[in-house]
C-alpha positions in Angstrom: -13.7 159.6 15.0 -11.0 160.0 12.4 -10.8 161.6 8.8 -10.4 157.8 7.8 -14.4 158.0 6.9 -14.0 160.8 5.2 -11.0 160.1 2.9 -12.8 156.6 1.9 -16.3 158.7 0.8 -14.2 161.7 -1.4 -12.6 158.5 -2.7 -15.4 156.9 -3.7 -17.7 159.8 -4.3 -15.0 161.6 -6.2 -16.9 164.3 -7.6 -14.2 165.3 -10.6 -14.9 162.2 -11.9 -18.2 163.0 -12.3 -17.4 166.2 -14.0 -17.9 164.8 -17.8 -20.7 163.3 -16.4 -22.3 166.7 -15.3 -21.3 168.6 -18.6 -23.0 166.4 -20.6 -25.9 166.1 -19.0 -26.5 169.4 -18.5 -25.9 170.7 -22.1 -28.2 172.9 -23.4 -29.7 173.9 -20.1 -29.9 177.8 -18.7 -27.9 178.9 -16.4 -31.0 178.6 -13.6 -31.5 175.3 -14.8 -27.8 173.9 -14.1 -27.3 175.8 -10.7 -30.6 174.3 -10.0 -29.1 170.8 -10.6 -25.9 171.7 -8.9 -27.8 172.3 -5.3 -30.1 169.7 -5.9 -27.5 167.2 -6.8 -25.2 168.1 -3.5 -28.2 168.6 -1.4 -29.3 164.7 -2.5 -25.6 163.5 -1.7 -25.8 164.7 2.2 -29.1 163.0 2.5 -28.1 159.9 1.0 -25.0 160.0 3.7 -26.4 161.4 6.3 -30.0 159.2 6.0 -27.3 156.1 5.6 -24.9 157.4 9.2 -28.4 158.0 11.4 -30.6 154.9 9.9 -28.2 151.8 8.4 -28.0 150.1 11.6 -31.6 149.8 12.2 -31.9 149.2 8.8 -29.6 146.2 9.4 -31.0 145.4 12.8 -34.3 144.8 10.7 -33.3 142.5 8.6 -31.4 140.4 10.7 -28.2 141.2 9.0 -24.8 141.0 11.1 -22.2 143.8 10.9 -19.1 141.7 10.1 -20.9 140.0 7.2 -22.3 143.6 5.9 -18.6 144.9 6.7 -17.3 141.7 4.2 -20.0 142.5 1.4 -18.8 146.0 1.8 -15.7 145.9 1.3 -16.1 143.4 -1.4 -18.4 146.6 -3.3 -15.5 148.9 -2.3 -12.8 146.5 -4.1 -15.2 146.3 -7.3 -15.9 150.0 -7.4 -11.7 150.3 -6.6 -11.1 148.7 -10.0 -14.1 150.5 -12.1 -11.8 153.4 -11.0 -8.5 152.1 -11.2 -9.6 151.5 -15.3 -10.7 155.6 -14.8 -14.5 154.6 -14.8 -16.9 156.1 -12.3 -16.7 154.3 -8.9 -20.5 153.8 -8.9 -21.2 153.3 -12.6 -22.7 150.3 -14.2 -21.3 150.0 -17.3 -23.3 146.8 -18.7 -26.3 148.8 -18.1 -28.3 151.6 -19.9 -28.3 154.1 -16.6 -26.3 156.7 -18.6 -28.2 156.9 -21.5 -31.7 156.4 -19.7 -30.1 159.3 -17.8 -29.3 161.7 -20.6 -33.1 160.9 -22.1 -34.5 162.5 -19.1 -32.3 165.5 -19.6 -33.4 166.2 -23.3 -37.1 165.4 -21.5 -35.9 168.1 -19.5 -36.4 166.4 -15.9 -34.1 166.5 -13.4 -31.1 164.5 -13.6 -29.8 165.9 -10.1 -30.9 162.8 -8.3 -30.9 160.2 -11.1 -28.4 159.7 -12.4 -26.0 162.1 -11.0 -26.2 161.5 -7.4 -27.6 157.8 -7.5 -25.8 155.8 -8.8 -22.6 157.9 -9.6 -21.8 160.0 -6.8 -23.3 157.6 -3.9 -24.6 154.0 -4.3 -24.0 150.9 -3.1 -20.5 150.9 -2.2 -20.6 154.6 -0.6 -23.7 153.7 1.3 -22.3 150.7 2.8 -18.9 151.9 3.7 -20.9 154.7 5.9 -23.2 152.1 7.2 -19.9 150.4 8.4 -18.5 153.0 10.1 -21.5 154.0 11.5 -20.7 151.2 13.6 -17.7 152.7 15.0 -19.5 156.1 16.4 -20.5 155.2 19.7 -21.1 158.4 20.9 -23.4 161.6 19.6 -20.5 163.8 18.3 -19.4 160.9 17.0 -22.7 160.4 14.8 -22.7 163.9 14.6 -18.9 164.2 12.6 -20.2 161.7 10.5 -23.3 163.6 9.2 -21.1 166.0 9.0 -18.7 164.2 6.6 -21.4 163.7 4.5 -21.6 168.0 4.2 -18.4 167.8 3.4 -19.4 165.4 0.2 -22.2 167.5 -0.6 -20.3 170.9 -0.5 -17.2 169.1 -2.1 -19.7 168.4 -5.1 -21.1 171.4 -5.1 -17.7 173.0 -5.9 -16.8 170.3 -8.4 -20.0 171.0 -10.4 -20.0 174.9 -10.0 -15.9 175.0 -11.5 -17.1 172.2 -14.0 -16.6 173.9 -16.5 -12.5 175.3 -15.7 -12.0 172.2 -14.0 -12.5 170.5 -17.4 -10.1 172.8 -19.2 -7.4 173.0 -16.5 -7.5 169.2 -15.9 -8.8 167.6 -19.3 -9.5 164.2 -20.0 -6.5 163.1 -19.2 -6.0 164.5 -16.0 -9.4 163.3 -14.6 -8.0 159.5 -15.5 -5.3 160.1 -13.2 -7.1 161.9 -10.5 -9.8 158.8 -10.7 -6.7 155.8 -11.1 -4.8 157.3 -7.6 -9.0 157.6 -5.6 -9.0 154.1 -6.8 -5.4 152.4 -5.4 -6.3 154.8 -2.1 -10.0 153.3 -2.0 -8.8 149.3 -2.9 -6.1 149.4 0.1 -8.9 150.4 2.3 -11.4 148.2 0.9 -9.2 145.5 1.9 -8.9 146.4 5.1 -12.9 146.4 5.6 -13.0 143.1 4.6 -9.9 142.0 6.6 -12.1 143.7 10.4 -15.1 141.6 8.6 -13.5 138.3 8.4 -11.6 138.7 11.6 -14.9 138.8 13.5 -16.5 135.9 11.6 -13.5 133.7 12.1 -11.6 134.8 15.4 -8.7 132.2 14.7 -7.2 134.8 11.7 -6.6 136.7 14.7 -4.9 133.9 16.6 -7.3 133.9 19.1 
């Protein structure tokens, strides 16, 4: 397997976007209280990866779903998420919707925001979930499987790290500089959505490959 997995999830998951997320939701909380969040947000990514890399093709195989049509819908959610980012937005976030600020309630509640949310839906939803479904399809082999779970440590410590260094991360790279980071994860992610959707529509209709 090839780091190509990996460089779409950081691309999608991109935890420095998340960064003003993670400030200002955990404002106000002790210092306990936000390391707390930090593990239990990273530790929620790697399951959500790794639970998607072991299980998405039976999940698939259940409901009677094919993998070029899942690989087509995919990539479509990778394009969309491309251009949330491309417009410096989370990849995963739902702007139309109230998840941000239902979100920040149950901080000043004082629940857990680690896994709602901070880990679904902004660092893995839909689009991150699918793009490891699809290339779950591509691991044929156990160390195969296994490098994938394993890319979805990577995620986990990567946002670990991100979260811990918030804080200087913020300073060092400001506003500004997290809109550029976020625009060039999004051209990267929209060139490789469109080649998910390309192997997709290949297999449904053969004749795009001339054959």
């Amino acid at each position: 397997m090839d780091l190509k997995p990996l460089v779409t999830l950081l691309a999608i998951v991109n935890p420095l976007a998340i960064v003003p997320f993670f400030i200002h939701y955990t404002q106000g909380f002790s210092e306990a209280q936000r390391k707390r969040t930090i593990r239990t947000a990273a530790f929620s990514a790697f399951c959500v990866i790794a639970a998607c890399a072991l299980l998405g093709l039976q999940i698939l195989e259940f409901f009677n779903i094919s993998l070029p049509s899942f690989q087509v819908g995919g990539g479509m959610l990778l394009l969309i998420s491309s251009m949330n980012m491309l417009n410096a937005q989370p990849a995963e976030a739902k702007p139309a919707t109230n998840e941000l600020e239902e979100g920040a309630e149950k901080a000043a509640a004082g629940a857990s925001i680690a896994v709602v949310p901070l880990t679904i839906p902004l660092l893995t939803g839909p689009a991150s979930m699918s793009t490891v479904v699809i290339y779950a399809n591509n691991a044929q082999t156990f160390w195969q499987q296994v490098a994938l779970v394993g890319y979805g440590l990577v995620i986990g410590l990567a946002t670990w790290v991100c979260f811990s260094l918030a804080d200087p991360i913020a300073r060092v790279l400001g506003k500004t500089g997290i809109n550029v980071m976020t625009r060039l994860m999004g051209l990267i992610l929209a060139a490789l959505a469109v080649e998910v959707m390309a192997g997709g529509l290949a297999k449904i209709f053969p004749v795009l490959l001339g054959h």
